[in-house]
TIMI-2910 file (N, C-alpha, C, CB; in pm, 1 decimal, decimal comma, always signed):
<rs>
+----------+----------+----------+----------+----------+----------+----------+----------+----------+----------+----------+----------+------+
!      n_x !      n_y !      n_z !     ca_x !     ca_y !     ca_z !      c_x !      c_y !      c_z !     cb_x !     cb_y !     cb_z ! resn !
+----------+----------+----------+----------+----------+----------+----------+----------+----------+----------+----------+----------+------+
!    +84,6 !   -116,5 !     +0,0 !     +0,0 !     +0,0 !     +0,0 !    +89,6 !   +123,4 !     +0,0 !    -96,5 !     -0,6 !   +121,6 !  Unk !
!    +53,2 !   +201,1 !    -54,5 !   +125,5 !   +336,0 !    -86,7 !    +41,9 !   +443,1 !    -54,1 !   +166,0 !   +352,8 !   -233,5 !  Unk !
!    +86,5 !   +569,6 !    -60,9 !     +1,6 !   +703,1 !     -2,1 !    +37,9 !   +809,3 !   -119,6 !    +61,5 !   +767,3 !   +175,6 !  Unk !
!   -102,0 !   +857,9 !   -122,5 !   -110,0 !   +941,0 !   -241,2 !   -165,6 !  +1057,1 !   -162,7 !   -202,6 !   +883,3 !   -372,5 !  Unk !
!    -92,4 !  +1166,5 !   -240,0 !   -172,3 !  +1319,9 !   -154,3 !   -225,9 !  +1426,5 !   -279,6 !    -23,4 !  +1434,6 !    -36,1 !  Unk !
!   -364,9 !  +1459,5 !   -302,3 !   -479,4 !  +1479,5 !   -375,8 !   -393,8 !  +1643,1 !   -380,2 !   -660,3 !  +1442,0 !   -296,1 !  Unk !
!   -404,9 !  +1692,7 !   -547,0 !   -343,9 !  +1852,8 !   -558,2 !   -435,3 !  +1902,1 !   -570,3 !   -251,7 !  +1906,9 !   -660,8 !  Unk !
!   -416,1 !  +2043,2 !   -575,8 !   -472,9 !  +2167,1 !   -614,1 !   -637,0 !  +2162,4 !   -671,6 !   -373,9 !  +2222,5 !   -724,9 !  Unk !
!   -570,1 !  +2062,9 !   -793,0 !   -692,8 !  +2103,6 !   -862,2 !   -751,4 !  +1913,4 !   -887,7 !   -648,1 !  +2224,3 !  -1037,6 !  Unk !
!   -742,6 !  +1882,7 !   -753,0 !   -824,1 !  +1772,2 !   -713,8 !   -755,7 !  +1666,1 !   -797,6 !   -985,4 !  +1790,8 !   -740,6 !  Unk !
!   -566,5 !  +1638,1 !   -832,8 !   -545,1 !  +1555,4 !   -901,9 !   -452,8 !  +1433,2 !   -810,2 !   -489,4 !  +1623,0 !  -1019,8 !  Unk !
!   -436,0 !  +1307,3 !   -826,3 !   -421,6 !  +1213,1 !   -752,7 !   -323,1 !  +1136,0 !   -843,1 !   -549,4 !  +1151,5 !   -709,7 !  Unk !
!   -201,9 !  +1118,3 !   -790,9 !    -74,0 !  +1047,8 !   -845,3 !    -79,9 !   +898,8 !   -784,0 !    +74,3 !  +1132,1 !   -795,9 !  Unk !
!   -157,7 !   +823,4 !   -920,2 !   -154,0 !   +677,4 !   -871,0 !    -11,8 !   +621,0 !   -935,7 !   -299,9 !   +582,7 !   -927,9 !  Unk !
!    +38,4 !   +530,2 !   -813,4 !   +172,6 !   +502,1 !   -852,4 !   +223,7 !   +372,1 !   -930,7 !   +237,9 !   +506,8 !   -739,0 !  Unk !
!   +324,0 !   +394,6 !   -937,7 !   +406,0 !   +350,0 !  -1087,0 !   +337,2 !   +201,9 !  -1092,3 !   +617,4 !   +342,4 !  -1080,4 !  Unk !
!   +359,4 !   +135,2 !   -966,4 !   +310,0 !    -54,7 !   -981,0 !   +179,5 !    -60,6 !  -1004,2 !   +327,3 !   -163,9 !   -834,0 !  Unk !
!   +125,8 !    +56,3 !   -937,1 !    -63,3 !     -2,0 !   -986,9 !    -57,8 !    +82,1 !  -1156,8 !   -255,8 !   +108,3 !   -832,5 !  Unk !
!    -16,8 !   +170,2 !  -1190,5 !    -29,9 !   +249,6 !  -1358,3 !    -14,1 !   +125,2 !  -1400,2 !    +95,2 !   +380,6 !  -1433,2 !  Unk !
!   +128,8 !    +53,4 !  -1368,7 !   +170,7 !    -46,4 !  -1525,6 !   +107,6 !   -184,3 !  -1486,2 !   +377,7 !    -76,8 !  -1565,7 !  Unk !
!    +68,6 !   -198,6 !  -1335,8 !    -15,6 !   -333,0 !  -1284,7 !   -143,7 !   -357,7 !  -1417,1 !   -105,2 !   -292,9 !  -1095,9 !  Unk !
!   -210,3 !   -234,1 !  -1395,9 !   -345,1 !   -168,4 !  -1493,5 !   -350,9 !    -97,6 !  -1627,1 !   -407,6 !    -67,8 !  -1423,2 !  Unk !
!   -193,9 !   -122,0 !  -1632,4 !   -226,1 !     +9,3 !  -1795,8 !   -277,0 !    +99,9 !  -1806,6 !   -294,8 !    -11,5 !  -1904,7 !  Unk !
!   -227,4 !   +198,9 !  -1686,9 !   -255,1 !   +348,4 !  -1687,0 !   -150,4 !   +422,8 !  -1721,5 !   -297,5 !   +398,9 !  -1565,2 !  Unk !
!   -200,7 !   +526,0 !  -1840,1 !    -97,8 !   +576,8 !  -1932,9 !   -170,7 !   +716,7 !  -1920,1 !    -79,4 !   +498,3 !  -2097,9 !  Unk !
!    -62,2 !   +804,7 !  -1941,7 !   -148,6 !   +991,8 !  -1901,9 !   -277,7 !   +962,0 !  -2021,8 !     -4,2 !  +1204,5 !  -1970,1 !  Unk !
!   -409,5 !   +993,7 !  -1996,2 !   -482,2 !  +1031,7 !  -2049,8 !   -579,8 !   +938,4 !  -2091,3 !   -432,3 !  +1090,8 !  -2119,1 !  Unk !
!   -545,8 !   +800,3 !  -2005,4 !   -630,7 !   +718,0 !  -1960,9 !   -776,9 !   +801,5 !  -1844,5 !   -522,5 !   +606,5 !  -1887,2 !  Unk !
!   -892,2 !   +725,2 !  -1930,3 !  -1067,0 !   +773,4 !  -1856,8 !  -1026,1 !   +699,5 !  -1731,0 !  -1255,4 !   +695,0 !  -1946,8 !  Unk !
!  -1083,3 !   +720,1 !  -1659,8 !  -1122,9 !   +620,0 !  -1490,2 !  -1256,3 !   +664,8 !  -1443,9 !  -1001,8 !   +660,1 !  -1330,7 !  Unk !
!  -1327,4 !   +584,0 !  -1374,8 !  -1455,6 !   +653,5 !  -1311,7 !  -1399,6 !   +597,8 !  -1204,7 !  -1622,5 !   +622,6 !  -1352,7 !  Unk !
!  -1482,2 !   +725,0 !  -1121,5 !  -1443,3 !   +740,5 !   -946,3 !  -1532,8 !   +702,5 !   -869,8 !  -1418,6 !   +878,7 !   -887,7 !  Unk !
!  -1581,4 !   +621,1 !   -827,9 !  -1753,1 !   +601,3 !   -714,0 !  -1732,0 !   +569,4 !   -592,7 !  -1869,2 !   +472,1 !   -749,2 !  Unk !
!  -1789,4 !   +615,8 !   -540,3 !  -1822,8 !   +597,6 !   -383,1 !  -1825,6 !   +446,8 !   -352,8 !  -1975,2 !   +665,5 !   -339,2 !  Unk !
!  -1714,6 !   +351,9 !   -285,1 !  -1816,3 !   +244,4 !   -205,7 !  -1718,7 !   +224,2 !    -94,6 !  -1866,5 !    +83,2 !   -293,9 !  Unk !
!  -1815,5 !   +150,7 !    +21,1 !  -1765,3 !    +97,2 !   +100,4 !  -1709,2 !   +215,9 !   +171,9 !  -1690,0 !     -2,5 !    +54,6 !  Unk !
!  -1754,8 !   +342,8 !   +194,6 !  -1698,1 !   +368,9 !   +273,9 !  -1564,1 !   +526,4 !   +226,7 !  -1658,3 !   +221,0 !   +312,9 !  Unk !
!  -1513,1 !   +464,6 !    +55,7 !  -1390,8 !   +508,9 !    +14,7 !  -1445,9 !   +480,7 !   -121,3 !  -1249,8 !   +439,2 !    +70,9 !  Unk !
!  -1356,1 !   +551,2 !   -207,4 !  -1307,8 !   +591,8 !   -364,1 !  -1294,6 !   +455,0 !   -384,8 !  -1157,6 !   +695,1 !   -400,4 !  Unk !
!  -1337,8 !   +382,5 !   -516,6 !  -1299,9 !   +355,5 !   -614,9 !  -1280,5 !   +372,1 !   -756,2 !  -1320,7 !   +311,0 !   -601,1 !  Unk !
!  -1178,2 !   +402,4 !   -822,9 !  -1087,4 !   +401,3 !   -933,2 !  -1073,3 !   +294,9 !  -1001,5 !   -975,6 !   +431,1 !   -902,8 !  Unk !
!  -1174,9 !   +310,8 !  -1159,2 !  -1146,8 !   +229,8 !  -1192,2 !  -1147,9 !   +254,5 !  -1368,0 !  -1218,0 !   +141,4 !  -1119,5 !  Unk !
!  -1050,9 !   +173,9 !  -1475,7 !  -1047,3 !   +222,3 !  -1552,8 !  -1208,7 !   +221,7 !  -1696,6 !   -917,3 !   +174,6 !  -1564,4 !  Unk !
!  -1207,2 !   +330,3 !  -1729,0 !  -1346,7 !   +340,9 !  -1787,5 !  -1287,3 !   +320,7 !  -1955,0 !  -1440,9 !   +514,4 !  -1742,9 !  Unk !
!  -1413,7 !   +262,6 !  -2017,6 !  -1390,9 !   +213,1 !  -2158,3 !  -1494,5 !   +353,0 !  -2218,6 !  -1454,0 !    +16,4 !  -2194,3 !  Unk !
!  -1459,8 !   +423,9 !  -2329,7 !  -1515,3 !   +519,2 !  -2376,3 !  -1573,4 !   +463,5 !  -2525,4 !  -1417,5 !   +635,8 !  -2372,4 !  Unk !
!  -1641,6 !   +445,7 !  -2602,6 !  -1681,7 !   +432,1 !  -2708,1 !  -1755,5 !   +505,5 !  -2788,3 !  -1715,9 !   +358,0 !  -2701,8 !  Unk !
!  -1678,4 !   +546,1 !  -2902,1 !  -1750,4 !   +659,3 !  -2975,1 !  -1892,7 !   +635,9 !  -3032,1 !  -1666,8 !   +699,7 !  -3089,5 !  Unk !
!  -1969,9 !   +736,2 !  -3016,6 !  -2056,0 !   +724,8 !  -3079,4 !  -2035,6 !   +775,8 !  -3244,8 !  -2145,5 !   +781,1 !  -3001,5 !  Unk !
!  -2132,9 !   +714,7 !  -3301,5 !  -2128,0 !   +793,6 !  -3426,1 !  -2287,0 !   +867,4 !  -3462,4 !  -2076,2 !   +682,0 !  -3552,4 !  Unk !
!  -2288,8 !   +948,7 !  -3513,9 !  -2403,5 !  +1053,9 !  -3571,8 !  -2450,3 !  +1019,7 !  -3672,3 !  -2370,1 !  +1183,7 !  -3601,9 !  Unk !
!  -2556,4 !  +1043,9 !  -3687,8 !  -2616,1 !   +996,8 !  -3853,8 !  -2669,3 !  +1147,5 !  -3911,9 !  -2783,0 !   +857,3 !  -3849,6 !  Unk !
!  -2608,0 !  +1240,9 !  -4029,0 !  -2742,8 !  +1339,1 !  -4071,2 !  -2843,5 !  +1271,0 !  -4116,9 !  -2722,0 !  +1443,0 !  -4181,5 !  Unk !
!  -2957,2 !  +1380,1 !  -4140,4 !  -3056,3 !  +1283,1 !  -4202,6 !  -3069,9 !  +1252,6 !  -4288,2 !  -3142,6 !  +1289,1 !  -4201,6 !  Unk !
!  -2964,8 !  +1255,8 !  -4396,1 !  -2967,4 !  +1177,1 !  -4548,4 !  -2935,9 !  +1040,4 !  -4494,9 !  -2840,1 !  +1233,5 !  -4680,4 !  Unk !
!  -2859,8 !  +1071,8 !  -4403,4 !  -2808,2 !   +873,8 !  -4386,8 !  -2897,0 !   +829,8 !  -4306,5 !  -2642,6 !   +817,9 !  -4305,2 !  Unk !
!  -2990,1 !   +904,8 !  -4230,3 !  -3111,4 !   +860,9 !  -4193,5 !  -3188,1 !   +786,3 !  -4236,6 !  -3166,0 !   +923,2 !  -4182,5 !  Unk !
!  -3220,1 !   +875,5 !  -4391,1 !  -3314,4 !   +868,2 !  -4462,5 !  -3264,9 !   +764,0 !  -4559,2 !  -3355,6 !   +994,1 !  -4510,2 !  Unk !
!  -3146,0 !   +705,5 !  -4562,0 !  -3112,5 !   +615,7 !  -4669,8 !  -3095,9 !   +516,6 !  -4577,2 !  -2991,9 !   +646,8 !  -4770,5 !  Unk !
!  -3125,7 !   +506,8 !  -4449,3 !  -3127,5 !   +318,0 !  -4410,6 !  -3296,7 !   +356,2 !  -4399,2 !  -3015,8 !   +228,0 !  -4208,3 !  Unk !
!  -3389,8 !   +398,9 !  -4388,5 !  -3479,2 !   +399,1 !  -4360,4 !  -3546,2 !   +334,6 !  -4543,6 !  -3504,2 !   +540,7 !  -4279,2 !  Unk !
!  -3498,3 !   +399,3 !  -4587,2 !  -3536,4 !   +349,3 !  -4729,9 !  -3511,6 !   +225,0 !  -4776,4 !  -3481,6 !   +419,2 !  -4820,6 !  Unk !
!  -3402,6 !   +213,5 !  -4794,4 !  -3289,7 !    +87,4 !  -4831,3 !  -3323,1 !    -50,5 !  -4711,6 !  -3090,0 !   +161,9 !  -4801,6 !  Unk !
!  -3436,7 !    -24,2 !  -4566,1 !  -3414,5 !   -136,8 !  -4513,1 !  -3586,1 !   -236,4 !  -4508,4 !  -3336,9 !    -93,4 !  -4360,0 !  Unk !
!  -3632,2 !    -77,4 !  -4616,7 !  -3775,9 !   -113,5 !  -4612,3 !  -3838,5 !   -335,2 !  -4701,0 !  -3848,2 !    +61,9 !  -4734,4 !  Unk !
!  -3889,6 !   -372,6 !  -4614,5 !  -3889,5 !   -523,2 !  -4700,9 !  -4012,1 !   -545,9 !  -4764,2 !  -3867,4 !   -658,3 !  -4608,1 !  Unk !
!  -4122,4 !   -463,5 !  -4794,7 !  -4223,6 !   -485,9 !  -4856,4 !  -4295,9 !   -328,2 !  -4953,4 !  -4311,4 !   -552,6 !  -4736,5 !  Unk !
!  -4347,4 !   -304,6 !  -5001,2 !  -4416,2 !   -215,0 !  -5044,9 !  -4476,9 !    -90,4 !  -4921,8 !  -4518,4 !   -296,2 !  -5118,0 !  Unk !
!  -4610,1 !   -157,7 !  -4849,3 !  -4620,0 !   -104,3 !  -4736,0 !  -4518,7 !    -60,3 !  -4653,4 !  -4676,9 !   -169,5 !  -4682,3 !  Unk !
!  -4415,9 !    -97,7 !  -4606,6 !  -4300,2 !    -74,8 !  -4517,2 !  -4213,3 !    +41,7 !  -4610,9 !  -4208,3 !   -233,2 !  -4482,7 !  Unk !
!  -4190,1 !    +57,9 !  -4727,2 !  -4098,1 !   +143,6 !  -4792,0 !  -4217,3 !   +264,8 !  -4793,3 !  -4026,5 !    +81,0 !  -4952,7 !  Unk !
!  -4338,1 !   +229,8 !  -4800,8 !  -4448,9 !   +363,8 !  -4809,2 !  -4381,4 !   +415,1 !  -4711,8 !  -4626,9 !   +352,5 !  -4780,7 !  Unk !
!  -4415,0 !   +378,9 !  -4580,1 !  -4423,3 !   +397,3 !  -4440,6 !  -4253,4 !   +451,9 !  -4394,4 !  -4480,5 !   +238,0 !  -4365,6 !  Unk !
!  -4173,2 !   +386,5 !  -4466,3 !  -3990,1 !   +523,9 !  -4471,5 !  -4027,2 !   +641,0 !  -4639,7 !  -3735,0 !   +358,0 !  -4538,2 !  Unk !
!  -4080,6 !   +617,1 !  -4641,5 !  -4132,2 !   +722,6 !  -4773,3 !  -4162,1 !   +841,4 !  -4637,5 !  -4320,1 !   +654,5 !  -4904,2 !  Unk !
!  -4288,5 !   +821,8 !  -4576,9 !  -4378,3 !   +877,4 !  -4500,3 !  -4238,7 !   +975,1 !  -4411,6 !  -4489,8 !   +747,4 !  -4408,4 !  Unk !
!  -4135,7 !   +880,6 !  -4333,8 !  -4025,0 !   +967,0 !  -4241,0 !  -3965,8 !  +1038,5 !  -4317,3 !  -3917,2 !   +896,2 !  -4163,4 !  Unk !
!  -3929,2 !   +974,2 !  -4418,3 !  -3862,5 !  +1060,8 !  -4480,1 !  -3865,0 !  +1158,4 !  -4524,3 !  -3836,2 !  +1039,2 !  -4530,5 !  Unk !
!  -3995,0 !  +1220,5 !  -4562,0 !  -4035,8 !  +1307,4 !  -4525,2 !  -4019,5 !  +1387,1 !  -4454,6 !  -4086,5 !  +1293,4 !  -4515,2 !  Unk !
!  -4067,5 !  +1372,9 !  -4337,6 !  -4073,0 !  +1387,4 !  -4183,4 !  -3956,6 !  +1485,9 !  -4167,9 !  -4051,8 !  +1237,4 !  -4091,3 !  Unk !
!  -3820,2 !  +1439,4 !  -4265,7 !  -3722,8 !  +1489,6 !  -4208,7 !  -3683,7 !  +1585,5 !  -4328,7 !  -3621,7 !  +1385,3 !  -4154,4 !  Unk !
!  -3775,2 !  +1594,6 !  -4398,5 !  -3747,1 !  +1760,7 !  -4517,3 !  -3705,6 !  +1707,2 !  -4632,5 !  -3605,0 !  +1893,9 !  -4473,5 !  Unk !
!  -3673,1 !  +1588,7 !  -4622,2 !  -3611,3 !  +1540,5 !  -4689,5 !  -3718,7 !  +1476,2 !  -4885,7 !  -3548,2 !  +1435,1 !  -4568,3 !  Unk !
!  -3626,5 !  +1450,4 !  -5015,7 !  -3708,6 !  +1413,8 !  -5099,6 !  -3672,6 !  +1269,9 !  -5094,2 !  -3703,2 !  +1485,8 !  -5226,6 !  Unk !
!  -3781,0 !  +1143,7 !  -5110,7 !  -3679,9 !  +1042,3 !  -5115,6 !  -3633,0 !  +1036,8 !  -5267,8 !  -3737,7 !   +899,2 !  -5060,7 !  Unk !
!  -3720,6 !  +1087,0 !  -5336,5 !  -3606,3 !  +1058,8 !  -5482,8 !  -3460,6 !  +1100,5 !  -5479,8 !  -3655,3 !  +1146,6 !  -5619,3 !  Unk !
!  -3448,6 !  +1164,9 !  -5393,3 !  -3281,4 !  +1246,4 !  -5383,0 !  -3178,0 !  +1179,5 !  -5286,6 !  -3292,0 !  +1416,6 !  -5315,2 !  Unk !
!  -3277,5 !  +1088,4 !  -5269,3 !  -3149,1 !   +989,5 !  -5175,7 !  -3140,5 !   +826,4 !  -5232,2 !  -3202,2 !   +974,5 !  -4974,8 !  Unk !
!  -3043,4 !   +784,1 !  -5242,9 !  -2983,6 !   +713,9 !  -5305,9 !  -3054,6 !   +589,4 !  -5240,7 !  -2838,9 !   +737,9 !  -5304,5 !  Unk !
!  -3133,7 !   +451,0 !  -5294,8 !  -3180,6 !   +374,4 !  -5253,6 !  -3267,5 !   +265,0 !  -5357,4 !  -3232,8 !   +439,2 !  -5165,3 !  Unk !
!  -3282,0 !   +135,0 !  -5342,5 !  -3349,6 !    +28,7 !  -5358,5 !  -3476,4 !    +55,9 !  -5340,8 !  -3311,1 !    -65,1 !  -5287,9 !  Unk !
!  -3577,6 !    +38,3 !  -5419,1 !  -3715,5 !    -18,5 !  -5374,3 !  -3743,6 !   -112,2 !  -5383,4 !  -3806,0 !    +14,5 !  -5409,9 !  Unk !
!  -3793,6 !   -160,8 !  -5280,2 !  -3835,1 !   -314,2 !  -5254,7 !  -3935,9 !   -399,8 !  -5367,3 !  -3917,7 !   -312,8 !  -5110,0 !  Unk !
!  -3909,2 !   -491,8 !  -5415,2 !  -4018,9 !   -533,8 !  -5525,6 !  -4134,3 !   -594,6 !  -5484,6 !  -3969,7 !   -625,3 !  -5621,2 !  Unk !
+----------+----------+----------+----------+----------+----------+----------+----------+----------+----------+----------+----------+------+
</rs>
């Protein structure tokens, strides 16, 4: 066990055997939670999200339609979203 003393601006020097124990490298995420009493530190997995505009909206909505009715019905959102569906690139279902 080792002793760590918290700076200025609330930062905490975890040391060298637990960094390379865990693969903590500067600029490694961690979440901090309350248990038991005391802090736990632990390392956090971040995963990007990705964004869709609404053309790429509007082109899985089109492209995933499987019947007539169902491509009406992404016709209908597509819409929805200003959008023309002739102007977006897509399959109609036969």
């Amino acid at each position: 066990m080792e002793t760590s003393r918290v700076g200025k601006r609330g930062t905490i020097v975890v040391p060298a055997k637990l960094r390379e124990r865990f693969g903590l490298k500067e600029g490694t995420l961690l979440i901090a939670e309350e248990q038991g009493g005391g802090i736990l530190l632990r390392p956090a997995v971040a995963v990007p999200v990705e964004r869709y505009t609404d053309e790429r909206k509007a082109e899985f909505l089109l492209n995933n339609a499987v019947d007539v009715e169902d491509y009406a019905q992404a016709v209908k959102e597509v819409r929805k979203l200003a959008l023309s569906p002739r102007k977006i690139r897509h399959r109609r279902p036969a």
